[in-house]
N, C-alpha and C positions, 0 to 999 in steps of 0.2 A: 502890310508889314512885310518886310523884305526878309529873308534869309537872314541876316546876321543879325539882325534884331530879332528875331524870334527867339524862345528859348529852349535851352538844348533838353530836350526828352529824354531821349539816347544818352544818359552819362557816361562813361566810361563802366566797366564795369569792375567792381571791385576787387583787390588783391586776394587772388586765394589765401586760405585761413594758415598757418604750418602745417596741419596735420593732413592736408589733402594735397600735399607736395608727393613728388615723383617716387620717396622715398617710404612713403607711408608713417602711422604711424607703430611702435613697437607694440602696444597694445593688442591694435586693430590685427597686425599680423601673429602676435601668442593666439589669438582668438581665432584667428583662422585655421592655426595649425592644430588649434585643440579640436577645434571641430572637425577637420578631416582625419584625426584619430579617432575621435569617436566614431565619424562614418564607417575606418574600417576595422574596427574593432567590433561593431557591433554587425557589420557584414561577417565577417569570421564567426560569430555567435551564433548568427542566423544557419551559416552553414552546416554548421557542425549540428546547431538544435535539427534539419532536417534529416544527417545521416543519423544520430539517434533514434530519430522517428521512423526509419527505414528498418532499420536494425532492431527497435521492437515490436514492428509489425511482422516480420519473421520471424522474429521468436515466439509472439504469441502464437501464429501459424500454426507451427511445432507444439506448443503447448495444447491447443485446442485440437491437433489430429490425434497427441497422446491422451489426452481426455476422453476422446471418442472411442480410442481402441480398447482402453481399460474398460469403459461406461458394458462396450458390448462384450468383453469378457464375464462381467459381472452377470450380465444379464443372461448368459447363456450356463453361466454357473448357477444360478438362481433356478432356471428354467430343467438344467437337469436334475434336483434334488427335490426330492418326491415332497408336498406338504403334508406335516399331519396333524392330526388334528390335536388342539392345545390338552386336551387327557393324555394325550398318546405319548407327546413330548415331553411332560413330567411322570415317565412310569418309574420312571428312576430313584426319583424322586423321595425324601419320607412323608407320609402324610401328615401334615399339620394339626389333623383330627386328632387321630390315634393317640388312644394312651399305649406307651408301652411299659412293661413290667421287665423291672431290673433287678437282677440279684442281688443282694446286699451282704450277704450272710459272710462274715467272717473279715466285713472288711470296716476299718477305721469309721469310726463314728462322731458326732459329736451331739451332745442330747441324750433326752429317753429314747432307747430303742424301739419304743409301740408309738411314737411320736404319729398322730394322723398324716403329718405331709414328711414325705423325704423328698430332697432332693440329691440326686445323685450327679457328680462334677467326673470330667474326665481331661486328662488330660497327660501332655506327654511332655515328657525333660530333656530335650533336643532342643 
């Protein structure tokens, strides 16, 4: 078979499509520019999420040396005040036990006066 009777392989190749013309299409370029917005937009986010992160790690800093200096105030306050012992601490205290005996005589009543139980109310008009 010679050369010009064979068949052509090689066809030409075919017309590009319009949309992959020099000019592009309108699409394809919104789509690019949204995406490079978004790139730096969300680079800006990133930056800023890092100096926050900087910025609350010195604050916590600050937070946890003032924690510390209080913690050891506390504890040195603690350490000067003598303990005593839980009798000791309520001497002040009324006993719970105790009956105590109250005068009653000449004051407002309500009932028999030989009544077994009184109870007696105090109270002030302030």
């Amino acid at each position: 078979m010679s050369k010009r009777n064979r068949p052509n392989r090689n066809p030409d190749p075919p017309a590009p499509a319009p949309a992959a013309r020099a000019g592009g299409n309108p699409l394809q370029l919104a789509t690019l520019i949204a995406i490079a917005v978004l790139a730096v937009v969300s680079w800006a986010s990133w930056r800023d999420v890092g100096k926050l992160e900087d910025s609350l790690k010195t604050k916590l800093g600050e937070i946890e040396t003032r924690i510390t200096a209080v913690s050891q105030k506390v504890d040195a306050v603690a350490a000067a005040k003598p303990q005593l012992p839980p009798q000791a601490q309520r001497i002040n205290a009324p006993d719970p036990n105790k009956v105590y005996t109250v005068k009653t005589d000449n004051a407002p009543v309500r009932g028999p006066s030989d009544a077994p139980i009184t109870i007696a109310t105090f109270s002030d008009f302030q």
